[in-house]
PAFI-389017 format. One record per atom (N, C-alpha, C): y, x, z. Coordinates in steps of 0.001 Angstrom, whole numbers, padded with zeros to 6 digits, always signed. Layout:
YXZ...
//
This chain:
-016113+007477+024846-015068+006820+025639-014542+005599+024896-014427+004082+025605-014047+003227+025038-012670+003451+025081-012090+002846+023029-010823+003092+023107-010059+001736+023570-009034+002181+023793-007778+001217+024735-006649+000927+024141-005869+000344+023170-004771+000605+022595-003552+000422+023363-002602+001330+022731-001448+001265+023209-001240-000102+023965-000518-000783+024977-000395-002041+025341+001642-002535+025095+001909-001369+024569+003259-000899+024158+003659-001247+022695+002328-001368+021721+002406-000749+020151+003495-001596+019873+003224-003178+019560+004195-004334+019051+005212-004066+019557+006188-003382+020770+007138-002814+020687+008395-001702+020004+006889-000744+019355+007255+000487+018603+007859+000223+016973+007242-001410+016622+006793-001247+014982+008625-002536+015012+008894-002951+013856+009657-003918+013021+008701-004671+011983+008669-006021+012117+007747-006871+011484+008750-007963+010619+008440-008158+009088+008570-008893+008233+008198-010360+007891+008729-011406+007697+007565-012486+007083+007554-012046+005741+006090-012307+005526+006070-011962+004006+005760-013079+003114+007004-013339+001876+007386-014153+001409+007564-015427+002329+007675-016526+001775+007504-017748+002206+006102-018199+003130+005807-017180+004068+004464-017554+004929+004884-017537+006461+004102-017789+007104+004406-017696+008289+003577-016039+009246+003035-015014+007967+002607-013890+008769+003354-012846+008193+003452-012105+009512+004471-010921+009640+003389-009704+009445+004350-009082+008668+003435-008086+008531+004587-006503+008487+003873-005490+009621+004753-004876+009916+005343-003942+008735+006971-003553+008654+007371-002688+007734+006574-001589+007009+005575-000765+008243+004994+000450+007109+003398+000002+007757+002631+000274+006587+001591-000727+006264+000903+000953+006244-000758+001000+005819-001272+002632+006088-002270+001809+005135-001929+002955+004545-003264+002478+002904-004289+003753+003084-005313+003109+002684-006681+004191+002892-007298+005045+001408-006177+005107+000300-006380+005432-001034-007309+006651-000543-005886+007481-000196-006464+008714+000121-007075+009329+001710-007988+010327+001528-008286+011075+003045-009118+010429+003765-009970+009099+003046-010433+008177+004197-011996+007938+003984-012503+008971+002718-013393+008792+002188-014730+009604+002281-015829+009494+001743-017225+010344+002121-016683+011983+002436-016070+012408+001267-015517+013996+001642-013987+014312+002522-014242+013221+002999-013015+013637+004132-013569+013727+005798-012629+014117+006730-013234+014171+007868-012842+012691+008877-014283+012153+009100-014345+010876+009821-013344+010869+011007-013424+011984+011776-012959+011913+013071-011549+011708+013040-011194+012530+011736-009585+012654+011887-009033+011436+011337-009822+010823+010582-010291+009268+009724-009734+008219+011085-010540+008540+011563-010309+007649+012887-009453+007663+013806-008745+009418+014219-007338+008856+014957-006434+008795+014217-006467+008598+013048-005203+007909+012612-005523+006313+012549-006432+005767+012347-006718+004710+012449-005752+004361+013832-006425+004719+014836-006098+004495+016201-004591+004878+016315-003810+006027+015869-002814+006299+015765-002071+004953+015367-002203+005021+014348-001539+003673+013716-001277+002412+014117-002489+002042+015018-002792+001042+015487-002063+000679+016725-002339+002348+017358-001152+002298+019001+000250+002155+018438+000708+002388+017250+002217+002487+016995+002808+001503+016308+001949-000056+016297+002448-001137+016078+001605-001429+014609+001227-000878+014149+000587-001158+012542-000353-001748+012454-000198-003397+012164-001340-003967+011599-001776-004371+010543-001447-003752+009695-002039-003984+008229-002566-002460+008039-003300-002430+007088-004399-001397+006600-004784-002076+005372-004441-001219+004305-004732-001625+002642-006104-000583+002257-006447-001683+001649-007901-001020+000990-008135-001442-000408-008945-001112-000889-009392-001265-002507-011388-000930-002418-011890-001611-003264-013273-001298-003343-013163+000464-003969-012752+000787-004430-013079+002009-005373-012302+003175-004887-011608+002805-003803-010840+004121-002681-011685+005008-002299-011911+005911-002011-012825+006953-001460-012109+008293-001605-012693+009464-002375-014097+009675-002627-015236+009827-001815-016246+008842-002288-016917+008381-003446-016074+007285-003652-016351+006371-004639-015846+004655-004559-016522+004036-004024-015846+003165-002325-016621+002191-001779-016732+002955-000950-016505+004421-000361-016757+005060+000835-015654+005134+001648-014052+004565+001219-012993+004565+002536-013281+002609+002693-013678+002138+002166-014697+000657+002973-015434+001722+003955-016102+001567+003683-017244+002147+004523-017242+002535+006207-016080+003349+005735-016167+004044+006604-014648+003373+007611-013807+002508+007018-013129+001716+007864-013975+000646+008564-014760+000243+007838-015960-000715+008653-016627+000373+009805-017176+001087+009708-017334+002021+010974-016602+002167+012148-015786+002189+011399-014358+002310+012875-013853+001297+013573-014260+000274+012229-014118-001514+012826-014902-001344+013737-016274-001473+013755-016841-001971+014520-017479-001349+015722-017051+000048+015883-016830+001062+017230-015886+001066+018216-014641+000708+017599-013849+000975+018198-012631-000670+018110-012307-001518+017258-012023-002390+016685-012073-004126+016668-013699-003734+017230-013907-005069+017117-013520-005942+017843-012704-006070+019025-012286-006569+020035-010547-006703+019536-010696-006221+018618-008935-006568+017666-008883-007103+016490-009829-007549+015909-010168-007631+014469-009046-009085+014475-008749-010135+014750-008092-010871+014997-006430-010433+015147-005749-009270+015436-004596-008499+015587-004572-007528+013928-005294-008106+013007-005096-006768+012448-005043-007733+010574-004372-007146+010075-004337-007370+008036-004865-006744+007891-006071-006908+007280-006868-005874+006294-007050-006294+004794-006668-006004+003722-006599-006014+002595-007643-005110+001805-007766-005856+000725-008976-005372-000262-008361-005740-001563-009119-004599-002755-008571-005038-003728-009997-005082-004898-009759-005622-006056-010954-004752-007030-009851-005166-009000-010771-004725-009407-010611-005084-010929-010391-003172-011609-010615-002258-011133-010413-001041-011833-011986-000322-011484-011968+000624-012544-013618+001203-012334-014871+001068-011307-015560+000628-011354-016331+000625-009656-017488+000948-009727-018431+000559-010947-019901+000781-011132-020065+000856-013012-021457+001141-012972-021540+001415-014515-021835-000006-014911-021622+000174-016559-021560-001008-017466-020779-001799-017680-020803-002850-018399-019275-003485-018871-018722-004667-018007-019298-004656-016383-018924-005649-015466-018279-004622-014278-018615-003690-014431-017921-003000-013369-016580-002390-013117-015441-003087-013785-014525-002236-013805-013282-003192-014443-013208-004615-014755-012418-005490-015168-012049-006284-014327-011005-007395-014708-009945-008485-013769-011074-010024-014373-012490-010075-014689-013435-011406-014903-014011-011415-013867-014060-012573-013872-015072-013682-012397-015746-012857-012248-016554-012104-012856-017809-011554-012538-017433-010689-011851-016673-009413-012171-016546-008557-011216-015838-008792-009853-014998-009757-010114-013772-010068-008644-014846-010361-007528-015963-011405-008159-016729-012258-007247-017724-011350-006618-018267-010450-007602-019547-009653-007153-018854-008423-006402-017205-008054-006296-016411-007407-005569-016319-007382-004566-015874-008603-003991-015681-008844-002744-017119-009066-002038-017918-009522-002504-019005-009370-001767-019401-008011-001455-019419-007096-002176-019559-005929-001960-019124-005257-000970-017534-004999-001134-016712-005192-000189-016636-005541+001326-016934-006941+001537-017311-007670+002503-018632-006797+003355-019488-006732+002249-020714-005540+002954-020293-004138+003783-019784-003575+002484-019386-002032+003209-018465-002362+004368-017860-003134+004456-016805-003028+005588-017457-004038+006792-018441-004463+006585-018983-005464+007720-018204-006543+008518-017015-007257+007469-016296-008005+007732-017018-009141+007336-016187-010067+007735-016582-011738+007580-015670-012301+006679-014467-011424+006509-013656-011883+005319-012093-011157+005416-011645-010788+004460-010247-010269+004360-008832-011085+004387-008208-010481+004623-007261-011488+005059-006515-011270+003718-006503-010435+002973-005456-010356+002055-006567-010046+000901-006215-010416-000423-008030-010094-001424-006710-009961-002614-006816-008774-003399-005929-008345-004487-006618-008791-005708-006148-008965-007103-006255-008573-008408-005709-007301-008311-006606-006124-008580-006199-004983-008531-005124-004437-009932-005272-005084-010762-004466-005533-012107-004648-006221-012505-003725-006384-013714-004309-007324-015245-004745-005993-016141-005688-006107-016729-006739-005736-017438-006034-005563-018806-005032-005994-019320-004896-006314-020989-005736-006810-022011-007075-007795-020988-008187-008473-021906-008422-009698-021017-008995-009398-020130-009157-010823-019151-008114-011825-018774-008280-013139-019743-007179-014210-019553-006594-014465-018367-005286-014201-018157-004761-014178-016434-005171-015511-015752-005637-016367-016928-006086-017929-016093-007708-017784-015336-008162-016730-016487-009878-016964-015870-009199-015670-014600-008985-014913-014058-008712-013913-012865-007753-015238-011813-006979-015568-012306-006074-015837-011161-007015-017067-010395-007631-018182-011450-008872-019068-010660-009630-018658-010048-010243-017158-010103-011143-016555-009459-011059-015981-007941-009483-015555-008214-008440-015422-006568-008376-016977-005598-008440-018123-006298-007994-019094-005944-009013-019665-005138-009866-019701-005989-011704-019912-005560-012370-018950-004343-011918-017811-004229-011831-017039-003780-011414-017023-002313-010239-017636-002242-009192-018157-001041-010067-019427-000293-010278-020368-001235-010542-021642-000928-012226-021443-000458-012963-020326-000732-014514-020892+000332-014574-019911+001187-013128-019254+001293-013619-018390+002762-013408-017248+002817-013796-016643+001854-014154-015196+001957-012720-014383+001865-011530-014808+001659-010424-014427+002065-009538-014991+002634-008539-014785+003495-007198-015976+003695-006089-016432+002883-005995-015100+002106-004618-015399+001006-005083-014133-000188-004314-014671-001255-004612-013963-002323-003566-012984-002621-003354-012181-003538-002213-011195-004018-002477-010625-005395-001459-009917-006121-001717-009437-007106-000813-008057-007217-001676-007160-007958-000628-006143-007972-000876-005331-009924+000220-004750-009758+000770-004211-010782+000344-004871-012057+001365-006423-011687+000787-006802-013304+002396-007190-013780+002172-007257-015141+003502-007568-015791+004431-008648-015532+005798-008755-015736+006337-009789-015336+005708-010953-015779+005512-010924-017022+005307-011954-018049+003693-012770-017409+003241-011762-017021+001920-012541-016260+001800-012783-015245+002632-012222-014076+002329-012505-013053+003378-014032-012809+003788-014320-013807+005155-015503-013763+003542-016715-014138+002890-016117-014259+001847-017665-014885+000684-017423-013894+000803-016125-012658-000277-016111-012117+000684-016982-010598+001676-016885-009937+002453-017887-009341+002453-019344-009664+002329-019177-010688+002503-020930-011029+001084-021531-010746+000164-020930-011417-000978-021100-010906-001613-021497-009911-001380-020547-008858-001583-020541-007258-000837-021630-006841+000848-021612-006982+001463-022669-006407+000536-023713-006639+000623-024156-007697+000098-025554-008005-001245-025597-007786-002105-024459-007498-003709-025038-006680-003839-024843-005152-002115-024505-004524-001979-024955-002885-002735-023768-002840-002809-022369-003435-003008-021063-002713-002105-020265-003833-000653-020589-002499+000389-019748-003438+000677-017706-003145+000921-017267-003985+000779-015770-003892+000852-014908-002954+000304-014749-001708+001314-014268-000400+001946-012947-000750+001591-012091-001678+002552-010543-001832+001752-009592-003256+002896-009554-003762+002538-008836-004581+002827-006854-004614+001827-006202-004834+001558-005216-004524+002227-004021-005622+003102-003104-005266+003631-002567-007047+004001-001294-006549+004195-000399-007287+004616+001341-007225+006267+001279-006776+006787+001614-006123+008045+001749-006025+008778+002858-005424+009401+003806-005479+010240+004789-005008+011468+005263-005940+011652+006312-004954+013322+006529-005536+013273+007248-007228+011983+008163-007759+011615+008032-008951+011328+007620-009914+010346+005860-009395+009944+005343-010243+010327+003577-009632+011558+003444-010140+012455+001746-009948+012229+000739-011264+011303+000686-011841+010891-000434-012854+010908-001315-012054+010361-002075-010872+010286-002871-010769+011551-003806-010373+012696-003025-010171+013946-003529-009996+014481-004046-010665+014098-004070-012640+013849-004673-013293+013744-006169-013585+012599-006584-012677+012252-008058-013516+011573-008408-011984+010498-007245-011743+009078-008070-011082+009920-008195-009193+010266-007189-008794+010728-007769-007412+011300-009006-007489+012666-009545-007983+012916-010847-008307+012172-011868-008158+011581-011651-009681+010749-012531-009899+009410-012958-008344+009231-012329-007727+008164-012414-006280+008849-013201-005705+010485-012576-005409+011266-013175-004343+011417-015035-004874+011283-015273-005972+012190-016365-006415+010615-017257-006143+009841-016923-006565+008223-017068-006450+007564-017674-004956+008627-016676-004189+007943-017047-002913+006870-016094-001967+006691-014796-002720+005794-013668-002567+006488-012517-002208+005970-011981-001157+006014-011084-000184+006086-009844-000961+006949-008841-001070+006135-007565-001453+006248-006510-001688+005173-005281-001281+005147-004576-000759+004908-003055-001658+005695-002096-001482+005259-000653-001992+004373+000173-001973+003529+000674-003055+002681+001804-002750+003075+002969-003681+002908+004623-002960+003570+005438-003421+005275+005604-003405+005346+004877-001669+007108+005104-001584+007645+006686-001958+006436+007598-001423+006803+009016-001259+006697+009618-002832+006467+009078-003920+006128+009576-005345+005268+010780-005634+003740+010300-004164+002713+011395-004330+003350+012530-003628+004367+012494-003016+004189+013873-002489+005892+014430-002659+006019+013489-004076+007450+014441-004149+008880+014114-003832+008278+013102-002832+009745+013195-002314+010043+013297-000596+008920+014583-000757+009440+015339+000746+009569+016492+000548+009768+017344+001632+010069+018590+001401+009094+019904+001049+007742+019099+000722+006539+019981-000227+007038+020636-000911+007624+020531-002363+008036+020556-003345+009359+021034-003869+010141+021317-002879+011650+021703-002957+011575+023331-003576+010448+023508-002828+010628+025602-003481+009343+026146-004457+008769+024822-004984+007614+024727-005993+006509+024345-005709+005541+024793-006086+004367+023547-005973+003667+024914-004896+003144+024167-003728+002145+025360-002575+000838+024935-003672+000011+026069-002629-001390+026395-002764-001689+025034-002786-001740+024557-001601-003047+023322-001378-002652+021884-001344-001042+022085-002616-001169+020376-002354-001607+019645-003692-001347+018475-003567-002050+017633-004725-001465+018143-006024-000266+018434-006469+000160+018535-007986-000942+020258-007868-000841+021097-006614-001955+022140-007494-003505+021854-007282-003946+020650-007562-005483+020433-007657-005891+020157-009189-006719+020473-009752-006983+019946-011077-007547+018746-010569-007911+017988-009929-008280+016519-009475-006935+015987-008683-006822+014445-009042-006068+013576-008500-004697+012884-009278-004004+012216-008788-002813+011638-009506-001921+011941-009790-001212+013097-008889-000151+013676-009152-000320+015178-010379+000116+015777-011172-000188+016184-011796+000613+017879-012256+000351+018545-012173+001159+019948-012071+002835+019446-013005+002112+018873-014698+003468+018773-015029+004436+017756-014402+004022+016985-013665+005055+016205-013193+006022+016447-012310+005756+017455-011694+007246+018281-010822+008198+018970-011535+008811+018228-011935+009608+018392-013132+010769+019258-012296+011524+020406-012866+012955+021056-012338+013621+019286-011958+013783+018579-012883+014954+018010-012683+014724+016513-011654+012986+016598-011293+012758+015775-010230+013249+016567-008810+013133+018211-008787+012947+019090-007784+014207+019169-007099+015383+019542-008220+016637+019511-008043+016990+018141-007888+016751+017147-008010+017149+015662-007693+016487+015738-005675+015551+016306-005788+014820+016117-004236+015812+016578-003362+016231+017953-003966+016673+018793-003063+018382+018491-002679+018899+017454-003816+020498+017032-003513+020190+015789-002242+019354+014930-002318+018892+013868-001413+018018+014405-000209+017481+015666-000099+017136+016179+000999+018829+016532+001874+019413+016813+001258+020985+017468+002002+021631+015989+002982+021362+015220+001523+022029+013443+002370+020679+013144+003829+019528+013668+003513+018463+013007+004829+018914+014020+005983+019120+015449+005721+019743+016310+006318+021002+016064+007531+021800+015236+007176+023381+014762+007601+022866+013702+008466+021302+013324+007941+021431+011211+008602+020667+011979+009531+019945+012960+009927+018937+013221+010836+017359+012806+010560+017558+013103+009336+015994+012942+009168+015638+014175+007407+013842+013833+007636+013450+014345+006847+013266+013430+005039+013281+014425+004049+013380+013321+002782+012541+012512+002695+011123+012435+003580+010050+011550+003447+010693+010286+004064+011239+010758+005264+011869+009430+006562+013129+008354+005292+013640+009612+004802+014993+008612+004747+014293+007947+002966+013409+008595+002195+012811+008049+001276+012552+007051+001485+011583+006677+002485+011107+004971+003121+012040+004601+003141+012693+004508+004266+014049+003696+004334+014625+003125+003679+014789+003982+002416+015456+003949+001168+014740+002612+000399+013712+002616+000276+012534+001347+000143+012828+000150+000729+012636+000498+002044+012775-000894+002770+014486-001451+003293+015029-000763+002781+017050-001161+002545+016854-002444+001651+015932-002181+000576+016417-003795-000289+015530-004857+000684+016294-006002+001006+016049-007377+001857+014659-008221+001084+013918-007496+000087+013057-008189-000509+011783-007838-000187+011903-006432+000173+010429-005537+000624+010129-005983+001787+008709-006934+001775+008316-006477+003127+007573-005550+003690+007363-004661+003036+006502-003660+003482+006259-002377+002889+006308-001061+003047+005957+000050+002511+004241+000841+002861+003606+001033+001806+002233+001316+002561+002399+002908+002043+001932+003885+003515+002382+005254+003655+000575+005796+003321+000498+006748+003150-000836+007511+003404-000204+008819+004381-001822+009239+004925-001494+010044+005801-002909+010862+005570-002774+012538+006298-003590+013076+006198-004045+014060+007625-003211+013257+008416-003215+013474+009360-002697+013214+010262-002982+012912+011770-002329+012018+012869-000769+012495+012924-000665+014218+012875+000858+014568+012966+001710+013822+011585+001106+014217+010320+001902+013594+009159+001848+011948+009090+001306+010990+009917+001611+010026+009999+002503+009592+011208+002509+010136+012499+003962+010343+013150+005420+010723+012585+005151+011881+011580+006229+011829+010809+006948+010564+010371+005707+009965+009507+006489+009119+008839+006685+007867+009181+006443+007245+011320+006479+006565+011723+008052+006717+012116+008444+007873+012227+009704+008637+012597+010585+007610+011960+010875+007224+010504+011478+006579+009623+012214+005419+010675+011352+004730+011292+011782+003531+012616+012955+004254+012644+013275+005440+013545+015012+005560+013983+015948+005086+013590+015718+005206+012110+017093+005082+011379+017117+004505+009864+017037+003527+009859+017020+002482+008448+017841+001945+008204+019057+002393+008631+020274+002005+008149+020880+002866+007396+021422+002219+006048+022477+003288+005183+023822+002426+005087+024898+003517+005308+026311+002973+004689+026585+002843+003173+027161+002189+002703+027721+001907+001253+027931+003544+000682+028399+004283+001293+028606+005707+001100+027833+006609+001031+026540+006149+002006+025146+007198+001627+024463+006575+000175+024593+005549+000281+023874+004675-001009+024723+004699-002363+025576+005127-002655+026273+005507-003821+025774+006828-004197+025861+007611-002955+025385+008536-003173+024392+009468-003935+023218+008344-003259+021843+008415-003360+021656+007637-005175+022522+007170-005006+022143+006382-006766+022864+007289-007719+024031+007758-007428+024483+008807-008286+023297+009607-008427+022855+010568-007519+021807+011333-007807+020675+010866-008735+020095+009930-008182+019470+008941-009044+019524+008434-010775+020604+008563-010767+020986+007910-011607+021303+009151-013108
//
């Protein structure tokens, strides 16, 4: 059955400019880290795709090395592109990233020309695109001169194979010389990409600022802190979620009592607002005027309705937000 999208969606969603550009890109963004890969299930792969898509979401974040395997949630978003998609490909952000592990030997897995360039081509393959609209430095490396990577983004921009460049999780100190850069070769930063939630606020620090003052858009990954800041985790770790897998990011010791008991005082405040700690977590994200965007994962069409839910209510009073930082704090 040919699919039909919502004709409603751009109604459902709230859209951002990001940074100093003229493209909007809607508040919660759907990253394909997880669930989207060779050992996951395609079908369910795909109505969330479609899910997402009917509910206003046009951005979709990717990375070459997302899967499992690496290079198989490409893959298999190019599949869905071009079944179901292709008649929208023009309505839609799709983002790519590279510079972290991807293939064997000493080119496969760094922020040098070599790998960015032989990346995106890759990239470009598995996903059977003609070019990305958004192309990441997946980091800085702590070896590759931020001048030889950031020319490589630039070069990059300028013959095509992407529309705008980005960078994510790199230090203040470098990403202040990877802006200047861009500005001055007329492909200035459109968004920079960084970890942010109510656990982990480094970047409140130095690097959000620094984007905003820059001129760069930018956006959260891991608003939910893996998991723990919904109501998974309030009465210990279940059977089948990520902190109890011996594979993945989140990690048994990291559900710390005093992250659990922090969840469970800010579950009481999401409690009062009418929502769940995942809903009012986002929110909580996209309250500062600098974010344009939060990118959610999902593992399923219902758990990504959930966290489309967040739309209701993104407003906090001075009184929930003291609140929430006391706890915090």
């Amino acid at each position: 059955m040919e699919y039909l999208p919502d004709s409603s969606r751009y109604e459902k969603m709230q859209y951002r400019y990001c940074g100093n550009s003229g493209i909007l890109l809607p508040i919660i963004s759907l990253g394909l880290w997880h669930n989207f890969g060779s050992v996951d299930n395609f079908d369910t792969a795909t109505d969330m795709i479609k899910c997402a898509f009917d509910s206003g979401i046009t951005h979709f974040d990717l990375a070459n090395n997302y899967g499992p395997v690496p290079g198989s949630a490409e893959e298999n978003f190019g599949k869905i592109i071009k079944k179901d998609f292709s008649a929208y490909r023009d309505e839609m952000i799709i983002s790519s990233k590279a510079g972290h592990d991807m293939w064997a030997g000493p080119y496969g897995g760094n922020s040098s020309r070599k790998n960015l360039m032989a990346s995106i081509d890759q990239s470009l393959k598995r996903t059977g695109l003609d070019y990305f609209d958004i192309f990441y430095s997946h980091r800085y490396d702590e070896v590759t001169p931020v001048e030889e990577t950031i020319q490589t983004l630039i070069d990059i921009v300028k013959c095509g194979k992407a529309l705008y460049a980005g960078i994510s999780k790199y230090p203040p100190e470098k990403a202040a010389i990877a802006y200047k850069m861009m500005k001055e070769a007329g492909v200035p930063c459109l968004i920079s990409q960084y970890k942010y939630n109510m656990f982990d606020r480094e970047v409140e620090e130095a690097t959000l600022q620094l984007a905003a003052d820059n001129g760069s858009g930018f956006i959260a990954f891991s608003p939910l802190a893996q998991g723990m800041l919904t109501n998974k985790y309030l009465h210990g770790i279940p059977e089948n979620s990520r902190a109890a897998k011996s594979t993945g990011f989140l990690k048994r010791e990291q559900v710390t009592d005093d992250k659990v008991e922090k969840a469970r005082k800010l579950s009481a405040i999401a409690d009062r607002r009418g929502q769940t700690l995942a809903e009012m977590a986002l929110a909580w994200v996209l309250n500062d005027s600098r974010m344009t965007s939060v990118i959610i994962g999902a593992s399923s069409v219902s758990q990504l309705k959930d966290n489309l839910a967040t739309l209701r209510n993104l407003h906090f009073s001075q009184e929930e937000l003291a609140e929430i930082a006391a706890i915090l704090n």
